[in-house]
N, CA, C and O atoms as a DFTB+ gen file, in Angstrom:
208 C
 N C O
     1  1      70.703      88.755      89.428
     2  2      72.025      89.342      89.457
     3  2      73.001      88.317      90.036
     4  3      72.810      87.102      90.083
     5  1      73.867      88.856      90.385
     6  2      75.208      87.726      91.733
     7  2      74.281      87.224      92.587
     8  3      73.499      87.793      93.348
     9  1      74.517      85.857      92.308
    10  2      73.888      85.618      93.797
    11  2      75.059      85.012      95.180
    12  3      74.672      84.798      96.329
    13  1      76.104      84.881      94.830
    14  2      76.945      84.470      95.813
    15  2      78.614      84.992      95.489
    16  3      79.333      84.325      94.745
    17  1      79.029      86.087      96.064
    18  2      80.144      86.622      95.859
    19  2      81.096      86.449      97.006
    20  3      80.699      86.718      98.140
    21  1      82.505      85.959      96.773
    22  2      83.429      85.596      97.627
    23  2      84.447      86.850      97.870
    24  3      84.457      87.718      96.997
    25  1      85.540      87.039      99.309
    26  2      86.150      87.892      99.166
    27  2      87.298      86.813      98.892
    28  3      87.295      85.653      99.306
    29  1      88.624      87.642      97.839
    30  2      89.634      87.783      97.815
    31  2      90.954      88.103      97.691
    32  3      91.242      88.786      96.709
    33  1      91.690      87.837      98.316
    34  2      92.682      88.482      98.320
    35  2      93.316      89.705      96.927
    36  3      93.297      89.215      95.798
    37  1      93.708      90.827      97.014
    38  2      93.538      91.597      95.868
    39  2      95.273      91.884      95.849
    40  3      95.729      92.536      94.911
    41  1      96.274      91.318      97.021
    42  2      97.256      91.522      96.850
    43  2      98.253      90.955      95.579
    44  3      97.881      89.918      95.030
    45  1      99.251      91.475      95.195
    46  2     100.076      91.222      94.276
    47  2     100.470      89.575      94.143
    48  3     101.008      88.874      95.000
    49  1      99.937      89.123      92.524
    50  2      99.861      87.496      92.643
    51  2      99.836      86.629      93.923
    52  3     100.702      85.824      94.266
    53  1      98.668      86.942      94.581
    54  2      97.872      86.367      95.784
    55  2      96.643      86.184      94.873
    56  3      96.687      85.992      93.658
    57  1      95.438      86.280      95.709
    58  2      93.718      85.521      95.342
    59  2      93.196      84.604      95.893
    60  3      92.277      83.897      95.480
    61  1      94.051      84.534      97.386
    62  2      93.418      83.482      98.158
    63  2      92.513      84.144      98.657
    64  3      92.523      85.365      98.814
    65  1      91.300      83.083      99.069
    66  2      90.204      83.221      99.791
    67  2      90.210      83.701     101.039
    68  3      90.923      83.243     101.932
    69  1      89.378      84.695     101.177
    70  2      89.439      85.538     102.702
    71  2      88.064      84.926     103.266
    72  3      86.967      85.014     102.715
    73  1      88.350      84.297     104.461
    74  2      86.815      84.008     105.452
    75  2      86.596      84.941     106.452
    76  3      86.991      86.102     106.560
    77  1      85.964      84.312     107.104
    78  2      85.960      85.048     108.994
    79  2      87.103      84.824     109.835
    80  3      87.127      85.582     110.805
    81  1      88.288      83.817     109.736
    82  2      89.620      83.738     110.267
    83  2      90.539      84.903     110.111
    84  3      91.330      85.345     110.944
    85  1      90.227      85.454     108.528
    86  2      91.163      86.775     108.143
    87  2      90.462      87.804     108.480
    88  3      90.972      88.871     108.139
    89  1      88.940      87.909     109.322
    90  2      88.487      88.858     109.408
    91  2      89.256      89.895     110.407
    92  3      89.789      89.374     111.387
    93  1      89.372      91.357     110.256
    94  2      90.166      91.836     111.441
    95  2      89.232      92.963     112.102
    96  3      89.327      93.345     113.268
    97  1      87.990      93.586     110.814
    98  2      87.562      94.441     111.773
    99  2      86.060      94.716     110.431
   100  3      86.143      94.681     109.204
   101  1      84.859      94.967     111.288
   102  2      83.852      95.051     111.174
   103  2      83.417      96.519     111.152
   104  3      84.000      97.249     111.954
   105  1      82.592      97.007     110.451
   106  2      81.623      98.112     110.777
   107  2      80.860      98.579     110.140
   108  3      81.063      98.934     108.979
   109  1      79.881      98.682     110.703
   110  2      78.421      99.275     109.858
   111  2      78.032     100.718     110.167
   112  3      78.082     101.189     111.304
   113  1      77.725     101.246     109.316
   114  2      77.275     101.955     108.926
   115  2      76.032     102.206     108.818
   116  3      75.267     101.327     109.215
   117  1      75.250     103.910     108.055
   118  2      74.456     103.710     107.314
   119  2      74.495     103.253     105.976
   120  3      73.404     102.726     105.756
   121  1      75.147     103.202     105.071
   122  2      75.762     102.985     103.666
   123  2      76.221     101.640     103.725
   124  3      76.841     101.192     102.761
   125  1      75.954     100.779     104.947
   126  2      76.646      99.531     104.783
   127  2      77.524      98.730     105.984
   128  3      77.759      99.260     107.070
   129  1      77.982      97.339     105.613
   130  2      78.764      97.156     106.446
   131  2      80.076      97.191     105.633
   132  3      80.079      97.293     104.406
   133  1      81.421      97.083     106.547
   134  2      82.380      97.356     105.807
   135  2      83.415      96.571     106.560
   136  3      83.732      96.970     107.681
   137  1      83.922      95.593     106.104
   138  2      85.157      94.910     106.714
   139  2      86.462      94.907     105.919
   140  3      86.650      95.141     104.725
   141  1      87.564      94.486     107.184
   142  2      88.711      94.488     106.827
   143  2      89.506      93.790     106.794
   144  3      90.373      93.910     107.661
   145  1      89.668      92.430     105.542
   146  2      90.212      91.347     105.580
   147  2      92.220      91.525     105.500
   148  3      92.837      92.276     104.744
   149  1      92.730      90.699     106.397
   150  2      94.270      90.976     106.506
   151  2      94.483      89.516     106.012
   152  3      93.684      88.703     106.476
   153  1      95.402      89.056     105.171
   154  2      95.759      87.376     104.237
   155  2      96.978      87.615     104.880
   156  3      97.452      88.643     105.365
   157  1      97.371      86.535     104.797
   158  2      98.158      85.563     104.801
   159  2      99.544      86.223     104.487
   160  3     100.480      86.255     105.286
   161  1      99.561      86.897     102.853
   162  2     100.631      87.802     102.296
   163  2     100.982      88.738     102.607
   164  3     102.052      89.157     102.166
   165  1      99.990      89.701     103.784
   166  2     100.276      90.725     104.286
   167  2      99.425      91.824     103.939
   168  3      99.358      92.874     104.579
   169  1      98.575      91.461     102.580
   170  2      98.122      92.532     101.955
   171  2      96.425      92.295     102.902
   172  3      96.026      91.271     103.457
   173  1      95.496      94.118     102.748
   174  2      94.729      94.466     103.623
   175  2      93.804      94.320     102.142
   176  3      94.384      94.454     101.064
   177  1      92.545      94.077     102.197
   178  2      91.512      93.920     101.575
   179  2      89.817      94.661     102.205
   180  3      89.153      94.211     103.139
   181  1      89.615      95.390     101.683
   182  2      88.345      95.891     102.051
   183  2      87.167      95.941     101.286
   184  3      87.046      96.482     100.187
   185  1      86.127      95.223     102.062
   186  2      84.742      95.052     101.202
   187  2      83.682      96.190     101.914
   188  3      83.700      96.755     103.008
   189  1      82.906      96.235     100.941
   190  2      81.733      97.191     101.523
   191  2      80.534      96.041     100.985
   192  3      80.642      95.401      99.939
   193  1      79.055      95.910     102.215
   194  2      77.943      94.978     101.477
   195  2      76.542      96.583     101.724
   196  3      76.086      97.388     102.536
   197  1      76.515      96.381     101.126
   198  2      75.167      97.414     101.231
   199  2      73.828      96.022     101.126
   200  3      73.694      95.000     100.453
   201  1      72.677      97.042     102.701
   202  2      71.697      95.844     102.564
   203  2      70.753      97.070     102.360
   204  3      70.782      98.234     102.758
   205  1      69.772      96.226     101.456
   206  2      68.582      97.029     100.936
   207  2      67.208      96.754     101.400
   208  3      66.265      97.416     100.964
């Protein structure tokens, strides 16, 4: 399948790369971890990783 997926930015003609600098907030779950990347543009980005 994917073997290496990047976050980015999903704001309006943005797509910059989100690291651990834009990271703002962490949390796991059972269903996962779930962070909350804040860019540069202002716009908020949220990933979910489910580990199996």
């Amino acid at each position: 399948m994917l073997e290496r997926l990047t976050s980015t930015c999903e704001g309006e003609d943005c797509d910059r790369a989100l690291d651990d600098e834009h990271l703002m907030l962490a949390m796991e779950t059972e269903s996962g971890t779930r962070r909350a990347y804040e860019c540069d543009c202002g716009a908020v980005t949220i990933t979910v990783v489910r580990e199996q």
